[in-house]
C-alpha atoms as a printed R data frame, in Angstrom:
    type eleno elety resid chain resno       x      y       z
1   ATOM     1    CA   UNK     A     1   0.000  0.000   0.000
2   ATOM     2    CA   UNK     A     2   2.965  2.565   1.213
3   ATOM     3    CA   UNK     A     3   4.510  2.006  -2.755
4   ATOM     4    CA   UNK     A     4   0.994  2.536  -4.183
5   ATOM     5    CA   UNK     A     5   0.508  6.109  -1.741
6   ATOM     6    CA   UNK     A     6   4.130  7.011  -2.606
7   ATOM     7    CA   UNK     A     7   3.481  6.627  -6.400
8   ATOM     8    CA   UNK     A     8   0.045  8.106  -6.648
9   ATOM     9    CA   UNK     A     9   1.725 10.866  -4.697
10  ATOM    10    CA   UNK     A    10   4.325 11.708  -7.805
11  ATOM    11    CA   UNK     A    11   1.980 11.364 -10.514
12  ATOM    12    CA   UNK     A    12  -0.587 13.953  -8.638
13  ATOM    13    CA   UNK     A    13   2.893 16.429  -7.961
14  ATOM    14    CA   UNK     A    14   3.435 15.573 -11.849
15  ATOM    15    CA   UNK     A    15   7.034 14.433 -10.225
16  ATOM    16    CA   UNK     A    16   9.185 12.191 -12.879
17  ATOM    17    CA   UNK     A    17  10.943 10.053 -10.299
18  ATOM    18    CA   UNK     A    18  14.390  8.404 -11.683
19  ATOM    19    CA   UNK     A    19  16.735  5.892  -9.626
20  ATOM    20    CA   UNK     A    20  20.505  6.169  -9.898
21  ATOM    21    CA   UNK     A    21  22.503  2.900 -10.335
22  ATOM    22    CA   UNK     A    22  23.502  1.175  -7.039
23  ATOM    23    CA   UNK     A    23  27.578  2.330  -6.354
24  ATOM    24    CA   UNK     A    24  27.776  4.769  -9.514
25  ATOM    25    CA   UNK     A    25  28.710  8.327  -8.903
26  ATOM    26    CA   UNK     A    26  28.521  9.232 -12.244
27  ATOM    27    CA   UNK     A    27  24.704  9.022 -12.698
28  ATOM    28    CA   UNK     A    28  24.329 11.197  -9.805
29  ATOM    29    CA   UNK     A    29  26.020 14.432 -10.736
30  ATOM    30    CA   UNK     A    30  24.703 16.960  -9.198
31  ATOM    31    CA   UNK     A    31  24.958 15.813  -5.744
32  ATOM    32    CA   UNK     A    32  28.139 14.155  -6.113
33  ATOM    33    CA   UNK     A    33  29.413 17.733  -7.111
34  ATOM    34    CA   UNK     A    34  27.824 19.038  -3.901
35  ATOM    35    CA   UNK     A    35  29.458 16.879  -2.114
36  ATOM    36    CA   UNK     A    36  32.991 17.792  -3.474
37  ATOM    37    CA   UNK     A    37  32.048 21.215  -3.249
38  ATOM    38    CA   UNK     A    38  31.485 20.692   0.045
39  ATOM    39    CA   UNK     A    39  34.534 18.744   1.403
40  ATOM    40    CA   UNK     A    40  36.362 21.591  -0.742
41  ATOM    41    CA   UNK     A    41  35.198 24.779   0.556
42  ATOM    42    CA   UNK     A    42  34.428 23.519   3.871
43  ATOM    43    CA   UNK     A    43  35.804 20.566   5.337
44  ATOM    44    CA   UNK     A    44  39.246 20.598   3.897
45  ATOM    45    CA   UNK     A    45  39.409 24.789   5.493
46  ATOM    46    CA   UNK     A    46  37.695 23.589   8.554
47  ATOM    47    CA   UNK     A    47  39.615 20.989   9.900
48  ATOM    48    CA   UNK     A    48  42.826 23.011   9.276
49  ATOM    49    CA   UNK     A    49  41.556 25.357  11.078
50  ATOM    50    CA   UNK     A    50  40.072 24.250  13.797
51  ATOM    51    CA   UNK     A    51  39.837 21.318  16.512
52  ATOM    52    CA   UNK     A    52  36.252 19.969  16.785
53  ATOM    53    CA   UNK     A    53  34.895 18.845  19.966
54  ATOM    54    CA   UNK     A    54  31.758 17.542  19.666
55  ATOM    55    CA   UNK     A    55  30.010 16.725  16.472
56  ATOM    56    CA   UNK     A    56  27.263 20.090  17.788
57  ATOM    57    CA   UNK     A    57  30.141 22.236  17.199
58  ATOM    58    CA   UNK     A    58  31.055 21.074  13.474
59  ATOM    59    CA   UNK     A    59  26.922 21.288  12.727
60  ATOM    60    CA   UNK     A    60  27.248 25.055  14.214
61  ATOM    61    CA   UNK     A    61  30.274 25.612  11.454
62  ATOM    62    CA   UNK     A    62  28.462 23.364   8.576
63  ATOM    63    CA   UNK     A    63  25.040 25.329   9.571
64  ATOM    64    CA   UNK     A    64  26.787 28.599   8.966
65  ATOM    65    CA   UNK     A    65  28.348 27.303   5.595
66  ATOM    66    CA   UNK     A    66  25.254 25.955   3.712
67  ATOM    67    CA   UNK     A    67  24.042 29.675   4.674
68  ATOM    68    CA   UNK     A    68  26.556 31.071   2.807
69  ATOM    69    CA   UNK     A    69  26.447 28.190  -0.203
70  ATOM    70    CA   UNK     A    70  22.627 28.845  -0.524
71  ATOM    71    CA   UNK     A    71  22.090 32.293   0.171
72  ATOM    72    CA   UNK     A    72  25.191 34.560  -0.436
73  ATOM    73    CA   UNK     A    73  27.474 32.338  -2.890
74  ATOM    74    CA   UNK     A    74  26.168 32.895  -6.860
75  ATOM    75    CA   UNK     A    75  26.035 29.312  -8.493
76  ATOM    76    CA   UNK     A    76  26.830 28.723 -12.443
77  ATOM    77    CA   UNK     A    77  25.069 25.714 -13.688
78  ATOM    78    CA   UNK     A    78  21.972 23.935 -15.099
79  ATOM    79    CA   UNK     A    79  19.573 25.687 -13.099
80  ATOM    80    CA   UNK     A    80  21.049 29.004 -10.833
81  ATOM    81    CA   UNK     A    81  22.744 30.667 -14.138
82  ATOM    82    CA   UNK     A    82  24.412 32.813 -11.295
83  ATOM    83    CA   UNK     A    83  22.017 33.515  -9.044
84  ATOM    84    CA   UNK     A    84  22.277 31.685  -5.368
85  ATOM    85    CA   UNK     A    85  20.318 28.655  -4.651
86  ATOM    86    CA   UNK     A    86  18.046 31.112  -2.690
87  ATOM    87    CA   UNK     A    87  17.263 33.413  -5.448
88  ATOM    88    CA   UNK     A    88  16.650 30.796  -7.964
89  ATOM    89    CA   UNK     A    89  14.122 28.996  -5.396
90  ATOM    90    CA   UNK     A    90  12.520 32.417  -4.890
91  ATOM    91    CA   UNK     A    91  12.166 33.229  -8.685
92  ATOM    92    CA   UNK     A    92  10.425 30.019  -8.872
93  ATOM    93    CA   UNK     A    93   7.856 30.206  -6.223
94  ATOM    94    CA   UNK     A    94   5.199 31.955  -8.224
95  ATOM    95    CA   UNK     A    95   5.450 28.832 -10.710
96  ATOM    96    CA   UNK     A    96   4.996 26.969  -7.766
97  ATOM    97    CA   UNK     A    97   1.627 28.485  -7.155
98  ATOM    98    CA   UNK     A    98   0.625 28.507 -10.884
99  ATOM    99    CA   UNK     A    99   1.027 24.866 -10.940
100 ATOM   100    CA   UNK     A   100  -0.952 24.607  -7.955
101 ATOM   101    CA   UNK     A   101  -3.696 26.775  -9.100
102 ATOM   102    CA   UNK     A   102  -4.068 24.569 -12.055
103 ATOM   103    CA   UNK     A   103  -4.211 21.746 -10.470
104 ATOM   104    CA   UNK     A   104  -7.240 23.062  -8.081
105 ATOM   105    CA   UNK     A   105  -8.880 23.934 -11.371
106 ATOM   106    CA   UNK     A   106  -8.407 20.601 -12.819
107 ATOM   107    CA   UNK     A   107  -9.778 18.744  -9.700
108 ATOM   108    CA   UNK     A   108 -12.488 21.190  -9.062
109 ATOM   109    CA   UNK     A   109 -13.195 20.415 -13.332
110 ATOM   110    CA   UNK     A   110 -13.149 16.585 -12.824
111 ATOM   111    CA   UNK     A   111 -14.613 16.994  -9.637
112 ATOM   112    CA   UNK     A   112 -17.755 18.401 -11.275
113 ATOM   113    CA   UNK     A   113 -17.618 15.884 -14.440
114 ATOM   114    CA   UNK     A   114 -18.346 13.379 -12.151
115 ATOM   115    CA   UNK     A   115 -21.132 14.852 -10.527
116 ATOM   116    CA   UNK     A   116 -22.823 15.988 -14.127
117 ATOM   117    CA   UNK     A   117 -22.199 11.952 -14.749
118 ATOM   118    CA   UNK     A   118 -24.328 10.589 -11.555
């Protein structure tokens, strides 16, 4: 039942869902690159810098990173075309809402064919 929910749920979002292959970095690009972005501009600094003492105090440092990353750093690429991660989610939001909209329309539309039908 769960697989049937979680299916139903990305064909009502209009969500194409693709798998990577098991132990292949290559077919997961984007977050692959995050990751060496990541270990890059933060780990590799951090741990020069500083001695950790708890894993709360590296979240603290990582917190304040992704910050920066999302919000302050422009990104080149597929889908910021140098905006930030932030901007580019922001510019989107009223697309967001149109695709909601529709999709109210269309139910409330099917909704009411099927209530002309009994």
């Amino acid at each position: 039942m769960r697989k049937v929910s979680y299916q139903l749920y990305l064909a009502i979002e209009d969500v194409d869902h693709t798998r990577t292959k098991a132990r292949s970095p290559q077919t997961n690009g984007i977050c692959e690159r995050f990751h060496r972005t990541m270990k890059q501009e933060f780990y590799d600094i951090a741990f020069r810098k500083k001695v950790y003492n708890s894993l709360e105090e590296l979240q603290v440092d990582v917190d304040e990173w992704l910050i920066k990353y999302n919000q302050h750093r422009p990104h080149s690429g597929k889908y910021c075309y140098g905006k930030t991660p932030m901007q580019t989610f922001q510019d989107s939001k009223h697309l967001a809402q149109e695709k909601i909209i529709n999709k109210n329309v269309q139910s409330d539309s099917l909704i009411n064919q099927t209530n002309v039908v009994r």
